[in-house]
Structure formats: structure tokens, C-alpha cells
SESEPA-490059 format. One line per field, with one value per atom (N, C-alpha, C, O): residue number from 1; y, x, z. Coordinates in Angstrom, 2 decimals. Each point is the difference from the previous one (the first is absolute). Layout:
<vogus>
n (NUM; ...)
yy (Y; ...)
xx (X; ...)
zz (Z; ...)
</vogus>
This chain:
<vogus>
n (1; 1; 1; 1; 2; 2; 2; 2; 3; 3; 3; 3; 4; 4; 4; 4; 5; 5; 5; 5; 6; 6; 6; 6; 7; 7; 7; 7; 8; 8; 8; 8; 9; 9; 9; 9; 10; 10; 10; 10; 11; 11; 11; 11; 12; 12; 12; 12; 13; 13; 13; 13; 14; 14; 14; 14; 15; 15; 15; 15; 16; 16; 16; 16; 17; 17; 17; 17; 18; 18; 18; 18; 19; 19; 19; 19; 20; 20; 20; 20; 21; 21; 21; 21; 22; 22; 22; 22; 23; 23; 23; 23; 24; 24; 24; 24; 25; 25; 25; 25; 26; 26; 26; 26; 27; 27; 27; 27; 28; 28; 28; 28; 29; 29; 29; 29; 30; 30; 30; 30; 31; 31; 31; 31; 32; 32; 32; 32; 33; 33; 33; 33; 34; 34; 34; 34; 35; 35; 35; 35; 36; 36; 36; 36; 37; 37; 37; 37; 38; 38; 38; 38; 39; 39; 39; 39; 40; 40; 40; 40; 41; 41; 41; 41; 42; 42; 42; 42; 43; 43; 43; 43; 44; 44; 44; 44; 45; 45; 45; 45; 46; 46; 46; 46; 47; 47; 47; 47; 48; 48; 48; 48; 49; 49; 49; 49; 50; 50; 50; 50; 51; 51; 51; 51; 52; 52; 52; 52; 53; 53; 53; 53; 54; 54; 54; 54; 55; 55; 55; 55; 56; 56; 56; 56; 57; 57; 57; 57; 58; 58; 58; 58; 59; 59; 59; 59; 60; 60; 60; 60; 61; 61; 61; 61; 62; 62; 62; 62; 63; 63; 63; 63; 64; 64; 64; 64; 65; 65; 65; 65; 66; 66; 66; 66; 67; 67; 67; 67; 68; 68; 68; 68; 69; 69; 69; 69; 70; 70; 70; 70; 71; 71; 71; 71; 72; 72; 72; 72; 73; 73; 73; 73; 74; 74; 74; 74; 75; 75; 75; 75; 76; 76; 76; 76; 77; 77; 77; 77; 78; 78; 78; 78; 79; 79; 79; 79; 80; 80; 80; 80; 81; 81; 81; 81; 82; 82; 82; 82; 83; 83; 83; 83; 84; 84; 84; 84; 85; 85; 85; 85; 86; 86; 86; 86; 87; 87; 87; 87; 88; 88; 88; 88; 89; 89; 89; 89; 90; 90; 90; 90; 91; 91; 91; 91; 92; 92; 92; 92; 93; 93; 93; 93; 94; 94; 94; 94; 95; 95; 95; 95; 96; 96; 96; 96; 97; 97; 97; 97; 98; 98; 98; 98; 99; 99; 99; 99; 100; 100; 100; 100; 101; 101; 101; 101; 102; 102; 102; 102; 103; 103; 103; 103; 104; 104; 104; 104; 105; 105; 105; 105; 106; 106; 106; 106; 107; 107; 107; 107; 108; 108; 108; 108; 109; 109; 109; 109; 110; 110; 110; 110; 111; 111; 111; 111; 112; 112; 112; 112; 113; 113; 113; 113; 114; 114; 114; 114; 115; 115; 115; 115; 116; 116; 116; 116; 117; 117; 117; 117; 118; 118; 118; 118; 119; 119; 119; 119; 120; 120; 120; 120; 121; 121; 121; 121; 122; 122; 122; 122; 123; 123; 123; 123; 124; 124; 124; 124; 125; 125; 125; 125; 126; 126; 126; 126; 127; 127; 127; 127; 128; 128; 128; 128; 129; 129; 129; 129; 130; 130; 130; 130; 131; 131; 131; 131; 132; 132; 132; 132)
yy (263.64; -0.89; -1.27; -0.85; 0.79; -1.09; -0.34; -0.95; 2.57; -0.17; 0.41; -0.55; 1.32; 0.27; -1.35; -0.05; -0.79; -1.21; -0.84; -0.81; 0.52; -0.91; 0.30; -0.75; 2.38; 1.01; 0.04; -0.13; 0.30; 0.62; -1.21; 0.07; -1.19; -1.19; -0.85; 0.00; -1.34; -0.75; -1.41; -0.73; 0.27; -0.77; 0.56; 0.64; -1.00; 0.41; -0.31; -1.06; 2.48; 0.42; -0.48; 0.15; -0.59; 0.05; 1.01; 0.94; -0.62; 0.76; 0.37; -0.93; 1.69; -0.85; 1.31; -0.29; 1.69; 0.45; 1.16; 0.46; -0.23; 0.48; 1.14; -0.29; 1.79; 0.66; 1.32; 0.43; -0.11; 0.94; 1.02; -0.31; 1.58; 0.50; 0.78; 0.23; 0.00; 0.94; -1.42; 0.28; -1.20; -0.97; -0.97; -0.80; 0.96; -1.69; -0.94; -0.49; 0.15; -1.17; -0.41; 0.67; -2.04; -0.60; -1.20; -0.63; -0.34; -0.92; -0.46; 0.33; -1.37; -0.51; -1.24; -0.63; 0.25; -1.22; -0.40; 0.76; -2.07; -0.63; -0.32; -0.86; 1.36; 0.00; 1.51; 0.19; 0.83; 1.43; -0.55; 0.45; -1.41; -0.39; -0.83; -0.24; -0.75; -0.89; 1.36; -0.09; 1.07; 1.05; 0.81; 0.84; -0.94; 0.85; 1.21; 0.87; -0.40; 1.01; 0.78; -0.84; 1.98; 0.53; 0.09; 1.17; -2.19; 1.15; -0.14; -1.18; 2.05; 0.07; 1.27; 0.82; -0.68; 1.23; 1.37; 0.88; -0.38; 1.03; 1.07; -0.07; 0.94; 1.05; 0.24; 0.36; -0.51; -0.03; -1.00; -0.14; -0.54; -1.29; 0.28; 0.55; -0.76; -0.48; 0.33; 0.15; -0.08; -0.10; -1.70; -0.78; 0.71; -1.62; -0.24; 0.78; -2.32; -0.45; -1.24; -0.62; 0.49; -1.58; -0.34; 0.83; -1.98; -0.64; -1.18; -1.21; 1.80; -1.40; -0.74; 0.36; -1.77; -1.12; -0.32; -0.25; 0.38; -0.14; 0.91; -0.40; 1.88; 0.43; 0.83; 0.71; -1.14; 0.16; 1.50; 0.45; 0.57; 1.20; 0.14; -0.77; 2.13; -0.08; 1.88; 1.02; -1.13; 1.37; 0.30; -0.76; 2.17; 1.00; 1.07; 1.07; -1.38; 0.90; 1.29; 0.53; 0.34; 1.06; 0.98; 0.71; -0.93; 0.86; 1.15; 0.32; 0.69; 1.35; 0.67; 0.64; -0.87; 0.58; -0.68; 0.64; -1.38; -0.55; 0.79; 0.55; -0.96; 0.49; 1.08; 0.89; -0.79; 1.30; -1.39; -1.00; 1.75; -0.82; -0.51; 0.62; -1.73; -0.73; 1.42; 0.09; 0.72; 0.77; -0.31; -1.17; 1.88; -0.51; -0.08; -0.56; 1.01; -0.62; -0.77; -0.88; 0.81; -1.20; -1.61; -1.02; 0.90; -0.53; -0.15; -1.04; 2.05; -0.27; -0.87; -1.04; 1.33; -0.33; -1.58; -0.89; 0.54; -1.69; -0.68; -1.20; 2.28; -1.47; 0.14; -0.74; 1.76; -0.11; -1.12; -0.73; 1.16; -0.69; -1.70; -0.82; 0.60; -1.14; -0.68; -1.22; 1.94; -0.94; -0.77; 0.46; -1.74; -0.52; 0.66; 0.50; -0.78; 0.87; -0.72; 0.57; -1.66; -0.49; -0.62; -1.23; 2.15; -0.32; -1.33; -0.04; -1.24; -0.82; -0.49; -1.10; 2.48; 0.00; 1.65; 1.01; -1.12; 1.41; 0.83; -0.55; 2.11; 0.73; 1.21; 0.84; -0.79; 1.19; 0.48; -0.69; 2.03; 1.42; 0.04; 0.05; -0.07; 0.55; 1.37; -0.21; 0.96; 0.76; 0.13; 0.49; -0.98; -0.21; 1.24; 0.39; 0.26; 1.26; -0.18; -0.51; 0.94; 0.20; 0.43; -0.28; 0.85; 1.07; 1.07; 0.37; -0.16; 0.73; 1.34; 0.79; -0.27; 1.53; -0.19; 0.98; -1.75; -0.47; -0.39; 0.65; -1.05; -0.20; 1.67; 0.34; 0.39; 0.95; 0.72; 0.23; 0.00; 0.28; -0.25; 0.87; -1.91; -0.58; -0.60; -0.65; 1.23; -0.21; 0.29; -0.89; 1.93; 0.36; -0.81; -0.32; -0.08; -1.16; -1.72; -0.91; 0.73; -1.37; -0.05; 0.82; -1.72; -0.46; -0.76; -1.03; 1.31; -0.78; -1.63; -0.66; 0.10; -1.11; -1.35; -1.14; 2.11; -0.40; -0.08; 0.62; -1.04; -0.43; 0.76; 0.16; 0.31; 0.63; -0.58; 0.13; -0.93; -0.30; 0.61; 0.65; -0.87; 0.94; -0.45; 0.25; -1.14; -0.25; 0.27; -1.01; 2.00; -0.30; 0.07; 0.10; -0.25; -0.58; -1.14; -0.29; -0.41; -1.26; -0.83; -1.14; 1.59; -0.88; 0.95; 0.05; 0.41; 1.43; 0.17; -0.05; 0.38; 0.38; 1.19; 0.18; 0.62; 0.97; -0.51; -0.45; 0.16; -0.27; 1.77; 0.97; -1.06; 0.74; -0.16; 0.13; -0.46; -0.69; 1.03; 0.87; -1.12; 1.21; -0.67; -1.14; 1.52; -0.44; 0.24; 0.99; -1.74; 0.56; -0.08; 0.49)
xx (91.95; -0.14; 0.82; 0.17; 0.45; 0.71; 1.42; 0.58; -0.45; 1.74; -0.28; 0.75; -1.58; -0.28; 0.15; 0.60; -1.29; -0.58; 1.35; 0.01; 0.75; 1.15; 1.17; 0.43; -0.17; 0.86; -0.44; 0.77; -1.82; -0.22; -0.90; -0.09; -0.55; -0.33; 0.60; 0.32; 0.11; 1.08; -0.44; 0.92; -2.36; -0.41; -1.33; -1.00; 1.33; -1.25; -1.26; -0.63; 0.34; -1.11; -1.70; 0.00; -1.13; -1.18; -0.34; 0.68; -1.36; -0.95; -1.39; -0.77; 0.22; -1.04; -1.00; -1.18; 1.71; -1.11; 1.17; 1.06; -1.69; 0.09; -0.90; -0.83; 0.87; -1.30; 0.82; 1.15; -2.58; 0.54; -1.18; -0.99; 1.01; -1.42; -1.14; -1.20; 2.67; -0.65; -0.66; -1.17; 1.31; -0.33; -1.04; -0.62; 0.52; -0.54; 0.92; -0.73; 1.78; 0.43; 0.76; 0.68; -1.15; 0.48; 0.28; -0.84; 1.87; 0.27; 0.11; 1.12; -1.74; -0.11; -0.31; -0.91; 2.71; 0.39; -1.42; -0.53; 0.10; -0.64; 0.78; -0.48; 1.73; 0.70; -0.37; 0.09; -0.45; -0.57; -1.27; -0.27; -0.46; -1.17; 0.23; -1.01; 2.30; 0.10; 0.96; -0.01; 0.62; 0.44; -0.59; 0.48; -2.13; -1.63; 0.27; -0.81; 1.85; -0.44; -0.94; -0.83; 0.07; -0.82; 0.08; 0.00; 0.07; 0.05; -0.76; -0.28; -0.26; -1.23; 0.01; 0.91; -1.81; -0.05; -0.01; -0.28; 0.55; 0.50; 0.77; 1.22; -1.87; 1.19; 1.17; 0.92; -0.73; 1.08; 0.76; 0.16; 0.30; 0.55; 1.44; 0.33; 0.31; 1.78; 0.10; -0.95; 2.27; 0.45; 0.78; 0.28; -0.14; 0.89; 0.33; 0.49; -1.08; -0.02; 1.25; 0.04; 0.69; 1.18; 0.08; -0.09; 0.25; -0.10; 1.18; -0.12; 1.17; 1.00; -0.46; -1.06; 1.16; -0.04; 1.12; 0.02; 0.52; 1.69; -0.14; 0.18; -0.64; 0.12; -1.48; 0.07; -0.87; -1.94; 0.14; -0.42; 1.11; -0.46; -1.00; -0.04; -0.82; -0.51; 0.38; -0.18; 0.63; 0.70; -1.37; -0.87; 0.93; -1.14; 0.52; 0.45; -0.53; 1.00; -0.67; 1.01; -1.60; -0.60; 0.94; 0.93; -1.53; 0.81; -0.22; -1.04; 2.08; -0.17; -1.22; -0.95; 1.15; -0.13; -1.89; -0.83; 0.67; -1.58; -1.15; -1.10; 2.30; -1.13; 0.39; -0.78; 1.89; 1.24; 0.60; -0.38; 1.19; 0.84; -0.81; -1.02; 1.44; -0.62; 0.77; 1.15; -2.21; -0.39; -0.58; -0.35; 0.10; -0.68; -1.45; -0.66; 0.13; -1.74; 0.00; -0.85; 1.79; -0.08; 0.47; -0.58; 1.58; -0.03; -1.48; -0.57; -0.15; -1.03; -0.92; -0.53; 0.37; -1.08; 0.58; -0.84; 2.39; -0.20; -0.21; -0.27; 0.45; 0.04; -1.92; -0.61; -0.10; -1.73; -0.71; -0.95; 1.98; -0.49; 0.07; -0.92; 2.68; 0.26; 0.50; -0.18; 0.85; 0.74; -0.81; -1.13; 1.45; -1.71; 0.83; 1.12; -2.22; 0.09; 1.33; 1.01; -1.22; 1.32; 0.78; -0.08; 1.52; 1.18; 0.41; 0.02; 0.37; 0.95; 0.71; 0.19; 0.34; 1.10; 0.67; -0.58; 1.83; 0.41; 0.00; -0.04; 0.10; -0.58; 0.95; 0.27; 0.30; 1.05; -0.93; -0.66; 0.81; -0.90; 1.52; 1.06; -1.09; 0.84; -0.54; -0.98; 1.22; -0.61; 1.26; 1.10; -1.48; 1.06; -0.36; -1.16; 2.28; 0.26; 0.85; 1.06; -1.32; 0.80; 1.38; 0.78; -0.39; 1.71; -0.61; -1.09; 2.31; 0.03; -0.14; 0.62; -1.43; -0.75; -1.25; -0.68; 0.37; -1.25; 0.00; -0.95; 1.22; 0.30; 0.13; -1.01; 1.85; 0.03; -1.47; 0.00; -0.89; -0.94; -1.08; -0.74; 0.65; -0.91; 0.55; -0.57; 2.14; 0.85; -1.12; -0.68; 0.67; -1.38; -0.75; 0.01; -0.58; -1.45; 0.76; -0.73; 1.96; -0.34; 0.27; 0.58; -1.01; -0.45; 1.22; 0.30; 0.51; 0.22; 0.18; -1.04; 2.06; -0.06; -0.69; -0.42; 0.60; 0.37; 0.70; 1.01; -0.90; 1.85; -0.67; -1.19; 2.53; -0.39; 1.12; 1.22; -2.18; 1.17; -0.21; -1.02; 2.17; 0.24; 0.14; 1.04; -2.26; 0.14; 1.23; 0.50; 0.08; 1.56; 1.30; 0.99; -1.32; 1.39; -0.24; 0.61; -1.37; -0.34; 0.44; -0.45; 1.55; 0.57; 0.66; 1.18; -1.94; -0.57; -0.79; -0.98; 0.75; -1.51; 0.46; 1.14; -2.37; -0.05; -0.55; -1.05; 1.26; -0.55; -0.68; 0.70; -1.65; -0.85; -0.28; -1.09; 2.36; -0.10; 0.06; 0.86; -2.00; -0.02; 0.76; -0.40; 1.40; 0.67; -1.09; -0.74; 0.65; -0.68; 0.56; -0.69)
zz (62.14; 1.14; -0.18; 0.87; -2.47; 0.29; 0.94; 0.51; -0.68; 0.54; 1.50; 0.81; -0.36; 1.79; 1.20; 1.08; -1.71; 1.21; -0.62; 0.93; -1.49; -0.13; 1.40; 0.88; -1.25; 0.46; 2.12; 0.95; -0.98; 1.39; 0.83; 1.22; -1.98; 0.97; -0.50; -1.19; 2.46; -0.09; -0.72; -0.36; 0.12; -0.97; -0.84; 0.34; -1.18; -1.06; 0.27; 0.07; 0.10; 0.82; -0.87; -1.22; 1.77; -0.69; -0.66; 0.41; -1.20; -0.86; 1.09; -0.22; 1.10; 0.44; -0.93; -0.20; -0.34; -0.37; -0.93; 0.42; -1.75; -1.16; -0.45; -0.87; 1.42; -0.11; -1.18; -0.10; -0.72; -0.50; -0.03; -0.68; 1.41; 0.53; -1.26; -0.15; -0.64; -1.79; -0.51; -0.24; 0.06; -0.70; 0.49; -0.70; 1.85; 1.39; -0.91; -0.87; 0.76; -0.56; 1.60; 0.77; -0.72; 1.24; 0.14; -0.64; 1.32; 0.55; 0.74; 0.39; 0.62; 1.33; -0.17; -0.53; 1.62; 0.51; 0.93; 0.81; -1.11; 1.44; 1.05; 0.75; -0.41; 1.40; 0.41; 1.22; -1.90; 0.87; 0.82; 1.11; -1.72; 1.24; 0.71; 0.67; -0.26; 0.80; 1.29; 1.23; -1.98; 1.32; 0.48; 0.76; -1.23; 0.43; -0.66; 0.33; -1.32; -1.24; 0.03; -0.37; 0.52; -0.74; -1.49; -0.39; -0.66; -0.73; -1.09; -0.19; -0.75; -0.39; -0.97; 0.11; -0.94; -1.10; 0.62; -0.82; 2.23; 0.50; -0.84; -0.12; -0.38; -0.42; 0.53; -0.74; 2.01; 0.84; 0.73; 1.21; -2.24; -0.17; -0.17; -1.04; 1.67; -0.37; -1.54; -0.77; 0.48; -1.63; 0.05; -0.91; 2.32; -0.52; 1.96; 0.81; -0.62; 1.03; -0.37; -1.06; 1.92; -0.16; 1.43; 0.90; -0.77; 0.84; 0.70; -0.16; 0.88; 0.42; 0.22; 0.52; -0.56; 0.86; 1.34; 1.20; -1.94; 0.80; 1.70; 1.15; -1.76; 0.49; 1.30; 1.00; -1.56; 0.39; 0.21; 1.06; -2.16; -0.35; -1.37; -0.96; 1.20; -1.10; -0.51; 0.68; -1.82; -0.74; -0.63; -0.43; 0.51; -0.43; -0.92; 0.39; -1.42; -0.88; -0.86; 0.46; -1.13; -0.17; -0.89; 0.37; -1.84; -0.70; -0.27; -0.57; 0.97; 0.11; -0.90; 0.45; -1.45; -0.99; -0.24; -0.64; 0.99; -0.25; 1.61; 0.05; 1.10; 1.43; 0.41; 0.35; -0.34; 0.63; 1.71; 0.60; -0.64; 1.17; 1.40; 0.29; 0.57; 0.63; 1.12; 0.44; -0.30; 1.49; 1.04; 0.09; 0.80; 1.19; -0.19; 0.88; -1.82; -0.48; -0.55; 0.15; -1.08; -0.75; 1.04; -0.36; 1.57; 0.59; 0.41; -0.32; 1.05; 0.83; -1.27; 0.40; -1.55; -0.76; -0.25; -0.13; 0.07; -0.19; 1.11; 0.04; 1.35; 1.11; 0.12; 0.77; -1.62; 0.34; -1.27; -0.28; -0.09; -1.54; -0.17; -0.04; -0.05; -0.51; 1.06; 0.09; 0.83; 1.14; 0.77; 0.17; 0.45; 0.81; 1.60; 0.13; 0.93; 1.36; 0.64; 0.41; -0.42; 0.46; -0.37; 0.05; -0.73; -1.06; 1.09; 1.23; -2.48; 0.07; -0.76; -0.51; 0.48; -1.17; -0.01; 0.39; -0.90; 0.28; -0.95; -1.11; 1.10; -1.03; -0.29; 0.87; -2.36; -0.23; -1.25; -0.79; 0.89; -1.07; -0.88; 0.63; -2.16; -1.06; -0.69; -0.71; 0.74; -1.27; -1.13; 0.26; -1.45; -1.03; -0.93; -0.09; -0.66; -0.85; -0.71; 0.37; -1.74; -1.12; 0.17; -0.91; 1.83; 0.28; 1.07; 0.45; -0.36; 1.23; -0.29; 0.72; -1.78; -0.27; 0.42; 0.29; -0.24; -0.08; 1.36; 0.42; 0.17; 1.39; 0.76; 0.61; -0.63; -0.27; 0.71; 1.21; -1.82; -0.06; 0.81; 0.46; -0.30; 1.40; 1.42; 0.87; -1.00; 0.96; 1.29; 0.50; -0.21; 1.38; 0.28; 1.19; -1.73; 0.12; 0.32; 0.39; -0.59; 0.30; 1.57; 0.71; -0.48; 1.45; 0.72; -0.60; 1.77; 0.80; 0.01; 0.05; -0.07; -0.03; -1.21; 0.20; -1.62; -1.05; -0.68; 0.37; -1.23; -1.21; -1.28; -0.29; -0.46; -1.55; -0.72; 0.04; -0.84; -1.15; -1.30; -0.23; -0.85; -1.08; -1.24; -0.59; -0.14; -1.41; -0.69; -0.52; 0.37; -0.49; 0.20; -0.73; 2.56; 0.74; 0.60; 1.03; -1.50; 0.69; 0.94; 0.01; 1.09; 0.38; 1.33; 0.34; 0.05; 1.10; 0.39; -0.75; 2.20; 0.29; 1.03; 0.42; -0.12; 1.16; 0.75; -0.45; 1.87; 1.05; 0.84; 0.28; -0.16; 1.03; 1.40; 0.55; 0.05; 1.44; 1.03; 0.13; 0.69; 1.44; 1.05; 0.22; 0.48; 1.07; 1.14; -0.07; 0.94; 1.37; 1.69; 0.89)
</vogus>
């Protein structure tokens, strides 16, 4: 996570949450409760929330390999979970992976209108964009 948020947001983004779901080891900014956050010892917690200022997005990032990729349940489960009812602030899904074998693999499942980035091309992403 050090080299992602340098690369793809345009100022250095907050920390607002640090989850690791094998462990509960966690970190949370007190700016996740000034943007009405859910967030809380939920098993189904983000792997890593950041936060622009610059920009009043908030990145939802999800590492492959701990949840499996940010799909369309897994969408539904953060906007029930952590998102509050009415976003003011804007919202992009990452699911991050080791390489692209691994990617590979759960290609099917990711969802529409998310980004995949690649632990060791760092400086790339897949966009998942539906034209309409």
C-alpha cells in the first residue's frame, strides 16, 4: 500500500482504516467518523479505506488474496455495512493482487465499475468500466 496511493491519487491520501480480517488488527483515522463511517469490528470490513481531501473521494481497496475481489456482494455488503445512506463524498472499489495469475483467476467475479491493481506492476491498473 505504500506505492498504490502515491501513483493513482493526486495528494497523499488519509489512512482512514487499516483492517486485517485473519488477525482483527486494525486502524482507524477519527476522520472515518467525521464522514459517518460505519466502521467497527465487522468481519466484513475493508482491507484498507484512504481518503482524498483534495479530492472528497473515498478508495475502498480489498486484497485479493485475504476477501477475494470487490464483486457485486461485496459492493452490496460495504454500501450496508460501512457506507452511511447519504454519500458526501465520492466512492472508487480497488481490488489489489499479487500479478496477473492471480488475477487470472477471479477474473469473472469482479464487478463492473471497479479498478485492479497489481502488486508487481505497480504503476497500472485495470479499469472495469461499463459504457451505457
Amino acid at each position: 500500500m505504500e506505492v498504490f496511493p502515491p501513483i493513482f491519487i493526486d495528494d497523499t491520501p488519509k489512512v482512514l482504516l487499516l483492517s486485517d480480517a485473519e488477525h482483527k488488527l486494525k486502524y482507524v483515522d477519527p476522520l472515518a467518523k467525521k464522514l459517518h463511517l460505519n466502521i467497527d469490528k465487522h468481519e466484513k470490513m475493508p482491507d484498507v479505506i484512504l481518503y482524498s481531501v483534495s479530492r472528497n473521494i473515498v478508495y475502498i481497496v480489498e486484497a485479493v488474496t485475504s476477501a477475494g475481489p470487490i464483486n457485486e456482494a461485496r459492493i452490496k455488503d460495504i454500501e450496508q455495512i460501512v457506507l452511511p445512506e447519504k454519500l458526501t463524498f465520492g466512492v472508487e472499489y480497488f481490488t489489489a493482487f499479487p500479478d496477473r495469475a492471480t488475477f487470472k483467476k477471479f477474473l469473472d467475479e469482479i464487478a463492473w465499475g471497479t479498478q485492479v491493481w497489481f502488486a508487481n506492476e505497480p504503476f497500472g491498473i485495470v479499469i472495469f468500466r461499463r459504457l451505457r
